[in-house]
N, C-alpha and C positions, 0 to 999 in steps of 0.2 A: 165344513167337513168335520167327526168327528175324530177328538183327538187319536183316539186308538186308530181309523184310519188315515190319517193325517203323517200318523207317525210308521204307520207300516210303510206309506206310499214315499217319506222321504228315504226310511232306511234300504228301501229296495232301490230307488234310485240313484243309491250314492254306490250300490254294491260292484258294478262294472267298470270302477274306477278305484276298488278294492281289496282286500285280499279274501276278500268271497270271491271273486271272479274266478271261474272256471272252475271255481272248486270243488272237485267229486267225490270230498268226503264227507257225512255226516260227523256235527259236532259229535264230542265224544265230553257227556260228564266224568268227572273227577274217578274213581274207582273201576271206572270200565274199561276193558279193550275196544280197540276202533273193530267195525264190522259193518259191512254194506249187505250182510245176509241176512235175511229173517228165518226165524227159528219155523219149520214147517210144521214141525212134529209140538209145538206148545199145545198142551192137554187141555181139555177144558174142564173148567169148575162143576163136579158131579152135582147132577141136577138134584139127589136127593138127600144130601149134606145141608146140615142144618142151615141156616141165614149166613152165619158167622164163619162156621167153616168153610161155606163156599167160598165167602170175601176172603179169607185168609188163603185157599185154597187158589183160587183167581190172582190174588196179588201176587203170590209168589210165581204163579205160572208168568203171570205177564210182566213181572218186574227180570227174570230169566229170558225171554222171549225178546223182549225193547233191546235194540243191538247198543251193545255201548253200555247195559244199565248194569248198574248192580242190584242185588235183592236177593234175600235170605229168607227160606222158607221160616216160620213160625216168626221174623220179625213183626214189626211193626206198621211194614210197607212203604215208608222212606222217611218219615220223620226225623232216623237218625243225618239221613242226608239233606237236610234243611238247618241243621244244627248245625254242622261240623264244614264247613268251608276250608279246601284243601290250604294248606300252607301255601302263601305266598301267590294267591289266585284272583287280584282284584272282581273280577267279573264274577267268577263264585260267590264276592263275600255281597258284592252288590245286589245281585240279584235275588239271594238269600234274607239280604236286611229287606228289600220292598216285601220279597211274597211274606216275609211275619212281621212286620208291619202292616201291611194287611189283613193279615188273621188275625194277631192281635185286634185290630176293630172289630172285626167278628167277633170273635167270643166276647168282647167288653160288652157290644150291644146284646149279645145273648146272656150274658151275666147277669145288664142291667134289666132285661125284660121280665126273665124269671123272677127277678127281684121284687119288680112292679105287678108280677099276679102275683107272687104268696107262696111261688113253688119255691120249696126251700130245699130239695132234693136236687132239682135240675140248677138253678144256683150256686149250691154248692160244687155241681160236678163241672160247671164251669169258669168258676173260681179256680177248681187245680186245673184245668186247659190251659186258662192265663197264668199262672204259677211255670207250668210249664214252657210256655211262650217268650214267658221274660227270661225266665233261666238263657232257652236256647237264643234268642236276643242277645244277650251278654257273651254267648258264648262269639258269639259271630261276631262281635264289638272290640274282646279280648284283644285279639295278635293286634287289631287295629288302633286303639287309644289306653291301650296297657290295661293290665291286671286291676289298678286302682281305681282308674275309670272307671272301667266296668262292672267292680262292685261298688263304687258310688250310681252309679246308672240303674243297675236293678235294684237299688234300695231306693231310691227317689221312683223308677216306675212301679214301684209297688206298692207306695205309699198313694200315688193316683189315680191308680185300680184299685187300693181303699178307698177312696173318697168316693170315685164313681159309684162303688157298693150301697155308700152311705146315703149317696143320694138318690140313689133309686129307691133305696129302704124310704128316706123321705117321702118320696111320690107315694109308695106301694101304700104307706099309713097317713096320705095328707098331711103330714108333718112339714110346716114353714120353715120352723125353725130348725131341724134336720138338715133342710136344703139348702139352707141359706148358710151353717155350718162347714156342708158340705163345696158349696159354692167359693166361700171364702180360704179354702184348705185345696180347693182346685187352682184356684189364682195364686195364691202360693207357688205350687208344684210348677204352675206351667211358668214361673220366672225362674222355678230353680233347674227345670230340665234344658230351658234354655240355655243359659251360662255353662249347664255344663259342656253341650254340644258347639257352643263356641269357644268354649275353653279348649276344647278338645279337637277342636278344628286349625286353633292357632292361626284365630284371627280370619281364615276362608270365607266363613260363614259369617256374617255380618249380624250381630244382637238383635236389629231391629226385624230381619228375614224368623230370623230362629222364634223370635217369638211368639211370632203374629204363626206360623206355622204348627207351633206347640198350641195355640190358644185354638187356631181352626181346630185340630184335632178334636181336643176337649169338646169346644161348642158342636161339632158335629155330633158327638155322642148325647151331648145331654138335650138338643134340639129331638135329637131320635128317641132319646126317653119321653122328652114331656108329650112327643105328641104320640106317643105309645100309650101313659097312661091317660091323655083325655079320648084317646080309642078314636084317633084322629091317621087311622092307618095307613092311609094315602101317602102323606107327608111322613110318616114313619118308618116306610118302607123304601119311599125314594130318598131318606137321609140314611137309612140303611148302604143303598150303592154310594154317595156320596163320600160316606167315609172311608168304605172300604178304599174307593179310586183316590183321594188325600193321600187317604194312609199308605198308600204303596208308591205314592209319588215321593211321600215322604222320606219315605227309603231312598228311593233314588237320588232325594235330594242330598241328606246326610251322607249317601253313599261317596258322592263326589266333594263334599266338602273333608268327612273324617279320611279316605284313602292320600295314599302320595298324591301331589298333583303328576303327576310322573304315570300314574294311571288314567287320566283323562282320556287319551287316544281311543286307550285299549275300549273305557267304557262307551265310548263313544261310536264304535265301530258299529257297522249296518247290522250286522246279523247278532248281535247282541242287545240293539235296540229293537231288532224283529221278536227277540228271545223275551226280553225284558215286558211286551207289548202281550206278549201270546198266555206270557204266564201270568200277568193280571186278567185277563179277560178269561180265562178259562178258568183260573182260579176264583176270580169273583162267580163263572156258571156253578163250580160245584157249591159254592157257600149259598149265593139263591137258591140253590134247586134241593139244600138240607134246610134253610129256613122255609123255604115254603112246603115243602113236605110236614115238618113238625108243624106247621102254623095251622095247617088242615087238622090235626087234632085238636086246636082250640076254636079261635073266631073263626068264624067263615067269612068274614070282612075282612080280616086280618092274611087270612090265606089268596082270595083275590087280590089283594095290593101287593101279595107280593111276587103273587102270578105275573101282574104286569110287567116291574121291575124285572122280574125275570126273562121277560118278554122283549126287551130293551136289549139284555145283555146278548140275546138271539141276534138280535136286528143288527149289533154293533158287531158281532161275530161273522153276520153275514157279509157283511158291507166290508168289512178285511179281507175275504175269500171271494168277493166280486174287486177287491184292487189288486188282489193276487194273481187270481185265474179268469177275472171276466164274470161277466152277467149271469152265461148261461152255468157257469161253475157254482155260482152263489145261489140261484135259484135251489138247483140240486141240494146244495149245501142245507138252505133255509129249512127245505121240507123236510129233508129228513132229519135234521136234529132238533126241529118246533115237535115232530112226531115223539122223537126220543124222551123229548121231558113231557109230554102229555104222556107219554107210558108210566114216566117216571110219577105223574099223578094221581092218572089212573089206580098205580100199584097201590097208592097212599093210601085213596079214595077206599080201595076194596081193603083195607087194611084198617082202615076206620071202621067199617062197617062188617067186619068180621065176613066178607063176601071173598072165600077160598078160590071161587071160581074165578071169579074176579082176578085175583091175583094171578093166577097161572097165564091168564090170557096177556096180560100185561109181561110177564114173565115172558112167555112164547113170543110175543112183538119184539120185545127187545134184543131176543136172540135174533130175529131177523136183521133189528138195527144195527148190531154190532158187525156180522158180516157184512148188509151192504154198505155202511159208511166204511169200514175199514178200507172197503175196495174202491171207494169212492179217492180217500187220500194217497191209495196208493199208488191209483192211476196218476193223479195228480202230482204227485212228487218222483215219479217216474222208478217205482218199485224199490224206492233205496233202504225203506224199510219193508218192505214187505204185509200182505194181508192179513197173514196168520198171526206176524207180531202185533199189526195192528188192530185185529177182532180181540185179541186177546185184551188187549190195554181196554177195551170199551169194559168185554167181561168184567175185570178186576170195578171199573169205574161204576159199573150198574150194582154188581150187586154187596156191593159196601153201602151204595146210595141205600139199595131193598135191608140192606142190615142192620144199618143203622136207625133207618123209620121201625124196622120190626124193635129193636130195644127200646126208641125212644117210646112208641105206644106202651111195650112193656112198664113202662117206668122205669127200666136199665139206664140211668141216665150214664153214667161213667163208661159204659160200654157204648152207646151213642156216640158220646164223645170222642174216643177211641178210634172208632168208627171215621166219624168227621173227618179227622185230621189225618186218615191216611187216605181220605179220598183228595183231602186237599193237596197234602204232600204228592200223589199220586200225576196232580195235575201239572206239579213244577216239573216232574220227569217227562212228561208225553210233551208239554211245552217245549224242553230240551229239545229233546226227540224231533219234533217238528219243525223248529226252525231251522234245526241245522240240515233236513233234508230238505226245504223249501227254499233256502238261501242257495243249496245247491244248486237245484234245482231249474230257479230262475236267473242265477246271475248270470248265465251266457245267454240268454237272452234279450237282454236288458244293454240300450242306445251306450256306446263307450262315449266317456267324455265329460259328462253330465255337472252340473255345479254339486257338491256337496252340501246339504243341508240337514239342518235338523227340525223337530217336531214334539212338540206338547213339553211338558215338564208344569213346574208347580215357578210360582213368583221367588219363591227363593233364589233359584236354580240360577238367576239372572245376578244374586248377592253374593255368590260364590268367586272368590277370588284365587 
């Protein structure tokens, strides 16, 4: 079984012996009012507003519309809500360190890749993503292992996001000795990130877990470079998912070693482990379906490997919504969101090739897709968010996807960027959103009595004392 279903199927089973049971509220994130109504009247993104403004225009409609959410027009679409974890909220600050531990791997591997062709535009604009990343990292670290920590933490990871630079610069110029530079300045970093993460755990977290976890990390990025630069994209695209699923395990790992142990329980809980499950998977779809869109402007080998990959993260999505709702729920599920990212191609494809007609047609499908999948979850989780909030959240999610390929072709790389991370940010809110009406949803359905168990985690998780 895979882990992500593995782990949906224990949290749902432990929920009817829970305090999910019965419960007929949707979670409610940090800054919102509780609401079981969807917004009817959410506007949709004017079809003849530029790429950007309609993202902008979309976000803010459906970050308004998501009951429970917050979101302010001309923001940034929620980054600042991936940053800022409410005072005294273990499960906010959790959830928050896996999804940018996460991202962090993404843009380190998009840093390192640009590196290794020569673009020094698109490198540098994702040089400040990770700049930006670690910042909010630390901030999220802050309340939890002090002030000091934390700016020891983001000067040690940013000296290893220097190195990573250095070493892809290595590759980009066949330079040995770069690499080997580079190499030796990684090995380094990854003894000193560890200590601090057990210093900072007070002893929780065992040296010998921490390490071996800092060093996966590492080797997952530089194994995705080298077989990047010998144009070995297969293997470069599935160390692509590789990391990113570490890197957010990772989180979760240090999650539970740096918080009280007094928070255990809480992390623990079914429908937080549904939460936690939803927002890697869906936050790894939106990070595939921006790398394989830009990848279509380079190799076309390069864009096939990552089609597959992409293809994977479907399959894994499917196979959670057939242990949620059944075969015939998954089915329905598969086709139309495999539909959804072939538009999302398409759009790419005719974006590539300057084909205008092309793109509207792709445009007009996904209008279709946004309303029937919205009505699809809604039926399924028995209307507690509503259609119209939920067609709206697709809008916001498609056409930041269509805004960001139009920059990145541009060569707007920092607006790309931009781009990215509020459709990724975008993803931890609708993840919200969804498990708390799912965990609804199904707990009264689900056999009372049942053993509580748990599912997946990383080898650390097991060093955690």
């Amino acid at each position: 079984m895979r882990p992500l279903v593995r782990l949906v199927v224990a949290a749902l089973a432990v929920c009817a012996v829970s305090a999910c049971s019965g419960s007929p509220a949707v979670t409610t994130p940090a800054g919102g009012a509780s609401s079981g109504a969807s917004s009817a009247d959410a506007p949709a993104a004017a079809d003849d507003a530029s790429p950007s403004e309609s993202a902008a225009t979309a976000s803010a409609s459906a970050m308004a519309a998501m009951p429970g959410t917050a979101g302010t027009p001309g923001t940034d679409g929620g980054m600042a809500a991936l940053a800022a974890p409410p005072a005294g909220s273990p499960v906010e600050t959790a959830v928050r360190l896996e999804a940018l531990m996460a991202q962090h791997s993404v843009l380190a591997t998009d840093m390192m890749r640009a590196r290794i062709r020569g673009d020094g535009g698109l490198a540098q604009a994702a040089d400040a993503a990770l700049s930006t990343n670690s910042t909010d990292l630390a901030a999220v670290l802050r309340p939890v292992i002090g002030a000091t920590a934390a700016t020891a933490f983001r000067a040690a990871w940013a000296e290893h996001i220097e190195a990573l630079f250095n070493y892809a610069r290595g590759l980009s110029t066949q330079d040995t000795a770069v690499q080997a530079d580079a190499r030796k300045e990684l090995q380094e970093y990854e003894e000193d990130l560890a200590k601090l993460f057990v210093t900072a755990s007070h002893g929780r977290l065992s040296p010998a877990a921490a390490l071996a976890d800092v060093r996966m990390h590492i080797e997952h990025l530089v194994a995705g470079a080298d077989a990047y630069a010998a144009k070995r994209y297969d293997v470069s695209a599935a160390m692509y998912r590789t990391s990113y699923t570490h890197a957010f395990e990772l989180g979760g790992t240090l999650a539970r070693a740096l918080l009280p142990a007094s928070a255990g329980p809480k992390l623990e809980a079914p429908t937080v482990a549904l939460r936690s499950a939803l927002t890697s998977r869906l936050g790894e779809h939106a990070s595939l379906v921006v790398a394989a869109m830009r990848s279509a402007v380079g190799d076309r080998a390069d864009f096939d490997a990552m089609g597959m990959v992409l293809n994977g993260n479907t399959q894994d999505l499917g196979a959670a919504i057939e242990s949620l709702f059944g075969a015939a729920a998954a089915r329905q599920f598969q086709n139309q969101w495999a539909d959804h990212v072939d538009q999302l191609l398409a759009y790419t494809s005719a974006t590539v090739t300057q084909d205008t007609a092309g793109q509207e047609k792709a445009r007009q499908a996904l209008r279709t897709f946004e309303q029937t999948f919205a009505a699809f979850l809604d039926g399924a989780t028995q209307h507690r968010l509503g259609t119209p909030a939920l067609a709206q959240a697709f809008v916001m999610h498609d056409r930041e996807l269509l805004a960001q390929i139009d920059a990145y072709s541009a060569k707007q790389y920092q607006q790309a960027h931009d781009l990215s991370d509020q459709t990724y940010a975008h993803m931890f809110t609708v993840a919200d959103q969804l498990s708390g009406a799912i965990g609804a949803t199904l707990a009264g359905r689900l056999p009372r009595g049942g053993s509580q168990t748990g599912g997946g985690g990383t080898a650390a998780e097991a060093n955690v004392r």
